[in-house]
N, C-alpha and C positions, 0 to 999 in steps of 0.2 A: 723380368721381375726387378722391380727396384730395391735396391739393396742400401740397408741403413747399418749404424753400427748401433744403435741401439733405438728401441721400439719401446712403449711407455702407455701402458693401456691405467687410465683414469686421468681427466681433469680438473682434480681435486688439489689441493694446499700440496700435497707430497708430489703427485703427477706433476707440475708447473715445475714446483722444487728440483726436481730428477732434471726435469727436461733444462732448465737453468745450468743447471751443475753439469751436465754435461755438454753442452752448448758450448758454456765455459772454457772447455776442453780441446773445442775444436770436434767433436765429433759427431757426426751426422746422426739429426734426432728425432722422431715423429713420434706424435702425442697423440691416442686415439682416446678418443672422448666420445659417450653415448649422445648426449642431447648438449649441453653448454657448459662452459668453466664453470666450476664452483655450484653447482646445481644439487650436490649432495651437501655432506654432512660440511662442508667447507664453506657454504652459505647459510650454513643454518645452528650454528656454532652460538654460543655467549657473548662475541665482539671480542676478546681479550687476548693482548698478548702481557703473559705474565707466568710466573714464577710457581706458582701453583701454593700458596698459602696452608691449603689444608694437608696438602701431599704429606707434611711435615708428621702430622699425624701417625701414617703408616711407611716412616721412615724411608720414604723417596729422596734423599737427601742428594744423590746426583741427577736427576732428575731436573730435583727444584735450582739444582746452582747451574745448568745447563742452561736452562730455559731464563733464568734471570740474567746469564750472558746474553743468550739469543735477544733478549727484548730490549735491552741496553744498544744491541748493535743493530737493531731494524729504528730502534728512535732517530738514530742516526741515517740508518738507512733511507728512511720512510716517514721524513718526520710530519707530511701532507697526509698519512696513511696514518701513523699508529703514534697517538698522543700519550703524555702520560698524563695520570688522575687522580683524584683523592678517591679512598674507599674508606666509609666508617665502617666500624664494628661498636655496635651497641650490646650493652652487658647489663642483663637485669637481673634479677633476685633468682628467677627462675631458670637463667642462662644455664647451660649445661658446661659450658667452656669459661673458667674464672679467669679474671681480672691476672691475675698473677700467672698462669695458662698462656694466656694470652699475650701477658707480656715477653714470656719466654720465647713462644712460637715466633714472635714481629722482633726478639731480638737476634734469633737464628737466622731468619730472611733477609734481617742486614748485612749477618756476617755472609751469607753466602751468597749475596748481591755484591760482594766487596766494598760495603762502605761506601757506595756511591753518595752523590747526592739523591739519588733518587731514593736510595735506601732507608731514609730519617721516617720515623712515625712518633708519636706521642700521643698524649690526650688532647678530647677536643670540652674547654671550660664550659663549667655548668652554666653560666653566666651565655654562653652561647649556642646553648642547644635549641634556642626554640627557635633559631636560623636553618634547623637541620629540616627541612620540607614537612613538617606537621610528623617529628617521628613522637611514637609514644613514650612520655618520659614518667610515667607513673612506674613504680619501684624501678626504674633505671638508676645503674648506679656507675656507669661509665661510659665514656665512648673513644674508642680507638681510632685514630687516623694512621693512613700509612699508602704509600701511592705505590700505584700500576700502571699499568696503559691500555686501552681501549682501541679496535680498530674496524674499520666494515671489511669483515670476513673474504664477503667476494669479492671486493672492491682489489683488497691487497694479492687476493690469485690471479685475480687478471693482470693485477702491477707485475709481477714477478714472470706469467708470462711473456707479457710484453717485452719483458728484456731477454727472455729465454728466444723470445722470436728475432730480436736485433741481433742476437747474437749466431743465428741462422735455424733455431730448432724451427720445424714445422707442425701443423697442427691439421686434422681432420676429424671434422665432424658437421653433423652428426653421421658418429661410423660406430657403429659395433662389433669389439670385438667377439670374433665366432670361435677358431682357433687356434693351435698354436703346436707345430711339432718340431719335436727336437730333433736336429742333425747335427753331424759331426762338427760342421762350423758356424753352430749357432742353431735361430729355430725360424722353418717357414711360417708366416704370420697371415692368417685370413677376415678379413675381415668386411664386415657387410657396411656398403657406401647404396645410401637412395635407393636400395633394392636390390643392387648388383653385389655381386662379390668382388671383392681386391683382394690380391694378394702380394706381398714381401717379404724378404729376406732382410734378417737382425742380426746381428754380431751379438748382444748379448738382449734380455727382456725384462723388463721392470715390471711388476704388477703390482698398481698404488691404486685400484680399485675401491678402496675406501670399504663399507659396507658392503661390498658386491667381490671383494679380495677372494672369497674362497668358490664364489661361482665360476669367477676366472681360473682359479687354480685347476676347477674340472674340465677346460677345457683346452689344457695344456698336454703332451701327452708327447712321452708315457707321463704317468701320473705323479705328479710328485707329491710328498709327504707333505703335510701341513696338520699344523699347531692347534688343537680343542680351543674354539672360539666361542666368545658369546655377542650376540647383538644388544645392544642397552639402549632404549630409546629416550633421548634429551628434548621436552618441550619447553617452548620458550612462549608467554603472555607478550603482546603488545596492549598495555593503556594508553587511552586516549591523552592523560595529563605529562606534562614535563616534570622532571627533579630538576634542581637547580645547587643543591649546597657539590652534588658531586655523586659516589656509588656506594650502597649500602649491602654488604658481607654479613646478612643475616641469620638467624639458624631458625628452621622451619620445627614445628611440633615433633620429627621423628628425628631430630638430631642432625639433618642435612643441610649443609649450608645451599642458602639460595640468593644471589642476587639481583637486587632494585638496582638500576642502572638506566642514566638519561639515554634517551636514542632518537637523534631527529624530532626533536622537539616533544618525544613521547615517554614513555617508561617502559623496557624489555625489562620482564620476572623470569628466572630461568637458575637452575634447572631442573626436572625431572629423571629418575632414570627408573623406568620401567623396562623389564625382556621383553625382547623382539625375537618372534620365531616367524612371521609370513617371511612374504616377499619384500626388498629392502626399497622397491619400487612404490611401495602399497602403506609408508609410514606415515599414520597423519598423527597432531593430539588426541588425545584422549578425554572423554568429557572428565574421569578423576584428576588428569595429569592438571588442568585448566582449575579446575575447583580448588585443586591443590595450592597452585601458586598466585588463584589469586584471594585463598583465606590468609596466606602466608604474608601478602603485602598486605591483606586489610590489618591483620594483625599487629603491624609495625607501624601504619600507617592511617588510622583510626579515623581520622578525621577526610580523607582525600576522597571523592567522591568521581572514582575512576570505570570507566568502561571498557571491558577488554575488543578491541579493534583488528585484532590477528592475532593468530598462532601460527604458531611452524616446531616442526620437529625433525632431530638428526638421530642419526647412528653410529652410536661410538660401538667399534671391535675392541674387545676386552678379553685378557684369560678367561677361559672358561674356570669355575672354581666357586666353592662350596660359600655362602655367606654373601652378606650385600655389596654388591657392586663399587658403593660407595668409596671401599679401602682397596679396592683392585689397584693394581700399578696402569698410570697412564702411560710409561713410556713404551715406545715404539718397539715389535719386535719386528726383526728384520730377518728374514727368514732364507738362507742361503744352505743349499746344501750339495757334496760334493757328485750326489744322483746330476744332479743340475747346474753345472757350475756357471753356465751364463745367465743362471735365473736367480733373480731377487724380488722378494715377495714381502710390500709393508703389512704388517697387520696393525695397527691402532696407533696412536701417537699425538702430537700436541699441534695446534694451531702456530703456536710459538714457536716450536723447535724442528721447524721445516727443512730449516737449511743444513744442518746439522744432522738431520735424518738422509737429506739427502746426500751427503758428504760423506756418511760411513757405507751409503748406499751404491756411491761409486768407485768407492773402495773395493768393496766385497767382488767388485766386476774386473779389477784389475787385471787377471791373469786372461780374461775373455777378449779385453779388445787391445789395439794397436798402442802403441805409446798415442800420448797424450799431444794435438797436433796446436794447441792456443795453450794459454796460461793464464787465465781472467781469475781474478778470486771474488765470488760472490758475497764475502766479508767488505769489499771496496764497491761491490757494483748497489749505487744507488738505484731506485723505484720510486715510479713516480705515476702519482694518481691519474693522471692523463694517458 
């Protein structure tokens, strides 16, 4: 039986993340993956690495200054991967969120961006709004600029593998994991290759499952305890036409913000968040989710005479909990307990703050595996689109 020091069941943003971070480390690492990197909610995301604007809202305030580090040090990291952009925020009569609101919220983002230059937003002059891609400026009464960055979702999973693989972790798939019992030094790990079954031996077990996180938890054993989850389903519009002034942070008739955003010469609308109770295999759009966001561009965009061309939809893990989804906390629970001490289980978390999930994530495994046999710090290791 092959013996690994640690085993890593999902090839999602957090799965690559893990398998990075401890690579890193020097310690022997396998990444099982159902069907292809980035195949779930990590390819089908908003494009964005950013700070989280609205978070501010329901008082995420470590969160939003975490993830505004993380995206400062992937611009660096990843500057072929993850650009930064202008995003407007248009403010009309009927805007639910005021000018003064608003100003407060983009001046809190600065300070907890630390004043960067990336950090600067102000108004965009009346004088040149009708540069903004045909937005509607009938009782408009202002428009906010303020930059983030943009990135292709799967594009940067596979970047981050790739280095996770130079640095020796390995990968299998498509493998499913079937699996997984605890012993005294660690858990035997089964998992189904081309039909056949495999089996290995793990020093400690990550399970970065994405959407699929608590089907795996049942197949761990003995059983461990896990957290009241909910599925939320994110759909994203592809239109036919390009934006060109930049991304527009809009707020849809129920008070959710929705963003217009160029993509490949097209426009991604997103996002929706409707409950998901099937299977997390069996997610498509929904013909409301679709009508939804794209009354929501016509609304802002009046004049564009756009075609929607594709959809796609993910699966954000969210607290389970009373009220809309919308003010739920994004950040990452990371679920360790001492039934389990070589088991770490992500439940929900940010596109952005991968590295940082996985950092507390090999933390939490410290006391499970050998000292620490490399020292690479994933804060220095560049990625690279190729």
């Amino acid at each position: 039986m092959t013996e690994y020091d640690i085993v890593i069941i999902g090839g999602g943003i957090h799965g690559v993340g893990c398998a990075q971070t401890a690579a890193a480390r020097g310690y022997k690492t396998l990444l099982i993956e159902k069907t292809e990197l980035a195949a779930g909610t990590s390819g089908r995301s908003s494009k964005l690495i950013h700070g989280g604007l609205r978070y501010l809202e329901s008082g995420q305030y470590r969160l939003v200054r975490e993830s505004l580090r993380e995206r400062e040090l992937l611009l660096k990291l990843a500057p072929d991967l993850v650009r930064i952009a202008p995003f407007h925020i248009p403010v009309y009569r009927t805007t639910r969120r005021r000018p003064w609101q608003l100003r407060i919220g983009l001046t809190m983002y600065a300070a907890l961006a630390g004043l960067t230059p990336h950090a600067r937003f102000g108004t965009v002059p009346r004088r040149q709004w009708d540069t903004l891609d045909g937005l509607a400026t009938n009782e408009l009464q202002a428009v906010f600029r303020y930059f983030d960055a943009q990135t292709d979702d799967a594009a940067l999973t596979r970047a981050i593998w790739r280095s996770a693989a130079k640095l020796g972790a390995e990968l299998l798939h498509p493998a499913e994991f079937i699996a997984a019992e605890q012993q005294r030094d660690g858990y035997a790990v089964r998992m189904q290759v081309s039909g056949n079954t495999q089996e290995c031996h793990a020093r400690a077990l990550i399970n970065a499952a994405g959407p699929w996180v608590h089907l795996a938890m049942k197949r761990i054993s003995p059983a461990p305890d896990a957290p009241p989850v909910a599925l939320v389903q994110g759909t994203h519009i592809v239109l036919d036409i390009p934006l060109h002034a930049g991304n527009y942070y809009t707020e849809a008739s129920d008070g959710r913000a929705v963003f217009c955003m160029p993509w490949h010469g097209q426009t991604l609308v997103g996002t929706t968040e409707s409950a998901y109770a099937g299977d997390p295999d069996n997610a498509v759009p929904l013909h409301a989710e679709i009508e939804y966001l794209r009354a929501t561009h016509r609304h802002y965009f009046p004049a564009r005479d756009a075609v929607v061309v594709d959809s796609f939809s993910g699966l954000r893990v969210l607290p389970q909990a009373a009220g809309a989804a919308f003010h739920r906390s994004r950040a990452p629970r990371i679920l360790h307990t001492p039934a389990h001490p070589a088991l770490v289980a992500i439940y929900g978390g940010k596109l952005t703050g991968y590295r940082a999930t996985a950092e507390r994530t090999l933390a939490l495994l410290r006391g499970s595996l050998p000292a620490p046999r490399a020292a690479y710090d994933t804060a220095r290791i560049a990625l690279s689109a190729d």
